[in-house]
C-alpha positions in Angstrom: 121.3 72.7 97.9 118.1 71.1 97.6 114.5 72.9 97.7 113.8 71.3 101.1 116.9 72.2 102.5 117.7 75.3 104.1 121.6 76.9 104.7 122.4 79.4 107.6 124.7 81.5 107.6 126.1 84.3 110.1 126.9 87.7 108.9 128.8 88.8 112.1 131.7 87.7 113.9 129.9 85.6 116.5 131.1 81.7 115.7 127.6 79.8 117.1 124.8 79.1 115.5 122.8 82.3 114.9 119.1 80.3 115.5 120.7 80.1 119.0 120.0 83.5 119.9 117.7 84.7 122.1 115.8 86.4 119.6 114.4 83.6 118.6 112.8 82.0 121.8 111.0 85.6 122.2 110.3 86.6 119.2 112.2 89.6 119.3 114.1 91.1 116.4 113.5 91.6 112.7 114.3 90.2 109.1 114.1 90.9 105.7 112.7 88.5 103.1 114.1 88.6 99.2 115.3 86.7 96.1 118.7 86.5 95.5 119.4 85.4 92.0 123.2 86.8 89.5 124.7 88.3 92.9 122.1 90.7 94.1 118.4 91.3 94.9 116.2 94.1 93.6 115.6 96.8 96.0 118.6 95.6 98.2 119.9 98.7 99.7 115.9 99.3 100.2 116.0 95.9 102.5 119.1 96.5 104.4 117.6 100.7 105.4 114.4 98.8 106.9 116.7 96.2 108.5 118.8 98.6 110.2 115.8 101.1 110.7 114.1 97.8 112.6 117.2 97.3 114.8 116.9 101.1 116.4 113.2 100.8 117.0 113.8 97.5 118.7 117.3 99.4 120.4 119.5 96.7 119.3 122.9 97.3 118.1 123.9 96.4 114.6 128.1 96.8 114.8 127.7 96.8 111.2 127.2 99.9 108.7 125.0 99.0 105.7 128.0 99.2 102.8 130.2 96.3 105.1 126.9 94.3 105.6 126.1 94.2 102.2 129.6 93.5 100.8 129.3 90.5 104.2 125.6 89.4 102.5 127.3 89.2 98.8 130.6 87.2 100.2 128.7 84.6 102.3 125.9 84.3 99.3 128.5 84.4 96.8 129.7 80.6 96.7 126.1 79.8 95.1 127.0 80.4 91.8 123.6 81.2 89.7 121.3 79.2 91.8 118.1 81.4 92.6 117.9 81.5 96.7 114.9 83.0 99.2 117.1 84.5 101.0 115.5 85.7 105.1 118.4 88.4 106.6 117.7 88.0 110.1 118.7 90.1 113.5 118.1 89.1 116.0 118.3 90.0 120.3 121.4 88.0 121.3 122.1 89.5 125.0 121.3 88.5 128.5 121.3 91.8 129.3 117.4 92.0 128.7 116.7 89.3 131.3 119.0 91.2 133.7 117.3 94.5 132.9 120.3 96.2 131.7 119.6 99.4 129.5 119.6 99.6 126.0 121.3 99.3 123.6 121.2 95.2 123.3 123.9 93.4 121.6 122.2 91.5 118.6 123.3 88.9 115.9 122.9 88.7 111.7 122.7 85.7 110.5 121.0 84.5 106.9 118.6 81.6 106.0 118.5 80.8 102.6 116.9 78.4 100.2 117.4 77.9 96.7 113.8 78.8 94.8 112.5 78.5 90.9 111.7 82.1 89.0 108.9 84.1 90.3 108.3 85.7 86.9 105.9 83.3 85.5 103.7 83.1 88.6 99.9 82.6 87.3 97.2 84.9 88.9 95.2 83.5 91.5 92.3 84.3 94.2 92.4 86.0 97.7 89.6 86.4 100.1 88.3 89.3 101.9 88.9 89.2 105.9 86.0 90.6 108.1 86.4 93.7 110.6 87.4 90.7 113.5 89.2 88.6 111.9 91.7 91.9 110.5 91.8 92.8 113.7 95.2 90.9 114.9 97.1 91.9 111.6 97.6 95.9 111.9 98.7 98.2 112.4 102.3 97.0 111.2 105.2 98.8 112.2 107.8 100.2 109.4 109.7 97.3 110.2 109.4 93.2 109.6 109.2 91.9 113.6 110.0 88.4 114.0 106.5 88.2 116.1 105.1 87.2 112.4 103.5 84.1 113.1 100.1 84.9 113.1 99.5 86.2 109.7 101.8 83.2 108.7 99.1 80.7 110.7 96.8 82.8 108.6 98.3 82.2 105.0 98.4 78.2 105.8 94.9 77.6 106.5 94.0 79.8 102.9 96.5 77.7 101.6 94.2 74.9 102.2 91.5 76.4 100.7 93.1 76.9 97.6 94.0 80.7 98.5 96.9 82.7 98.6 96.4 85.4 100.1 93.4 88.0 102.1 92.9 91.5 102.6 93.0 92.9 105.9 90.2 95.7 106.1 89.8 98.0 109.4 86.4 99.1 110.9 85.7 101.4 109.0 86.1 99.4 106.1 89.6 101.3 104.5 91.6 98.9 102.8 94.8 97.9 104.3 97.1 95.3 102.9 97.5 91.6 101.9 98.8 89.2 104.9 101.9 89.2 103.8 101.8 92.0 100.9 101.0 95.3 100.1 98.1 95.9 97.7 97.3 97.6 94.6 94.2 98.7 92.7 93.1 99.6 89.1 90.8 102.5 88.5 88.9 102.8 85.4 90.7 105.6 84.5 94.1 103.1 84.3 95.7 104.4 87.8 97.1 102.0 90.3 96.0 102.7 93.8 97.9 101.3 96.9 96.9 102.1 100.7 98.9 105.1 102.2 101.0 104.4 105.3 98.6 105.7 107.9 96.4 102.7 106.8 98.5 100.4 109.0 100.5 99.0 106.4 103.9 97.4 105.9 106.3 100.0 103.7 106.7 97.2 101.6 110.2 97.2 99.3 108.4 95.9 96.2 105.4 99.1 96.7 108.2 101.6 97.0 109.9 100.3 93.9 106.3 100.5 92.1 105.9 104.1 93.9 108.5 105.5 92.3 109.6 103.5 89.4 108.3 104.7 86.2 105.7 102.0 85.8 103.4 101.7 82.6 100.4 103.3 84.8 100.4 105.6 87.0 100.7 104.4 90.6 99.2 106.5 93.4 99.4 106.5 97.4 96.2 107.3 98.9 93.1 105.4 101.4 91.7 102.7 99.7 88.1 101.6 100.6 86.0 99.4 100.0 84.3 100.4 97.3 87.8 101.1 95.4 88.3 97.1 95.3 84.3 96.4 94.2 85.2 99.1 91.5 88.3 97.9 90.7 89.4 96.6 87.1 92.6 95.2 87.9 94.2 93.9 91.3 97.6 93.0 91.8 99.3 92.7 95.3 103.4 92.8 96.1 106.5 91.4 98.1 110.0 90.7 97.6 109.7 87.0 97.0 106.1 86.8 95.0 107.4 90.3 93.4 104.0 91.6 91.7 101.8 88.9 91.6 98.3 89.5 89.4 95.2 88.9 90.8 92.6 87.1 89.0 89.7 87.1 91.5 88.4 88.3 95.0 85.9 86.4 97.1 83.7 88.4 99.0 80.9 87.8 101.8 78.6 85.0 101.2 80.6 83.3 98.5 81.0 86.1 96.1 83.6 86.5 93.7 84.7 89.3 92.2 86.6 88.5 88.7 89.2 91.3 87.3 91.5 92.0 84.2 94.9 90.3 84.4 96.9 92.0 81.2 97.2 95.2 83.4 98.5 93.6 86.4 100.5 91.4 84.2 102.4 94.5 82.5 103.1 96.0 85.5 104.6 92.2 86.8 106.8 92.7 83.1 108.1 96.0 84.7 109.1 94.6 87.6 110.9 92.0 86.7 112.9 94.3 84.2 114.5 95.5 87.3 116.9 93.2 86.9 118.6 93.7 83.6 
């Protein structure tokens, strides 16, 4: 398997394609995004309880308990060997029963995209960008689950790609610090404590901020609003998935051009941690 290449794979006992689902023409269902690498993923059993938490919000019916769709994720991954894989664990709506306005619970589908990927643990800091109020606006609050309707912060993310970012801070009104596009975020005191925006910010209960949350990390790491003023203040940035991991931060561009530059060893030791995980 190739870098440009994708596999799919169905979890369940449905024989089509599982990109045929309706799910995907609407936009309705939710996935989980994570590295696969020596037969697992850190956090796993983290992923598959916000999987199967998404499915009842969304009143679709996984036939599938968590211990048989992780032993299904490990057989199907299994025949990869040691190859390193971005693995996307998708549900999705796969009933007509929605269009003829039948009651819930909808029949739905698993299915798995995956696409072998180099190590994350030698990712070099880079820069994000600060959103404004407006343009924020569209990206929260997110609900406690990954919805397939993800495409705009994803349109987001590509046009900062081509301005040599990687990522932005959404911020709400009243200027409290949310998240990344596609991360949570996390923020050095002076006094050496992490700080990452509580849930009732808006943010995504990221896998990778839980691990951090209660992990015993080489700083402390704290759950609490995050303003403004804490990133201006800031010594040390770093911002979190399941595929980047914990990613240092090296700078923050502000309004009218200004940058913002920070310590990386901090964020880097904290990366170190996380990528102990999996010994």
């Amino acid at each position: 398997m190739s870098d440009s290449r994708q596999i799919l794979l169905t979890l369940d006992d449905h024989p089509a394609p599982h990109t045929d689902a309706l799910g995907w023409q609407w936009a309705y269902g939710c996935f989980e995004t994570f590295c696969w690498s020596d037969g697992t993923a850190i956090g796993l059993e983290k992923h598959l309880d916000r999987l199967l938490l998404g499915c009842r919000e969304l009143s679709l019916e996984c036939l599938l308990e968590k211990r048989d769709l992780e032993k299904r994720l490990k057989a199907a991954l299994d025949p990869f060997g040691e190859k390193r894989l971005r693995v996307r664990l998708e549900a999705v709506l796969d009933d007509l029963g929605l269009m003829r306005g039948d009651d819930p619970p909808f029949r739905m589908r698993i299915g798995v995209r995956a696409r072998e990927t180099h190590s994350a643990s030698a990712q070099s800091p880079f820069s994000i960008t600060l959103l404004t109020e407006t343009d924020s606006a569209p990206f929260f609050p997110m609900p406690s689950y990954k919805p397939l309707a993800y495409g705009a912060r994803l349109r987001m993310r590509n046009r900062l790609l081509r301005q040599q970012l990687t990522e932005a801070i959404v911020v709400t009104e009243d200027l409290r610090v949310v998240s990344g596009l596609t991360s949570n975020l996390f923020v050095r005191t002076s006094e050496g404590v992490w700080l990452t925006p509580n849930l009732e910010s808006g943010c995504l209960p990221g896998v990778t901020r839980a691990l951090l949350l209660e992990g015993q990390t080489p700083e402390p790491v704290l759950e609490q609003e995050v303003h403004l003023h804490d990133l201006t203040d800031a010594t040390a940035i770093l911002v979190t998935n399941s595929v980047l991991g914990v990613q240092p931060v090296d700078s923050l561009i502000l309004e009218e051009g200004m940058v913002k530059k920070f310590q990386t060893e901090p964020a880097q030791r904290m990366a170190m941690w996380y990528e102990s995980l999996k010994d």
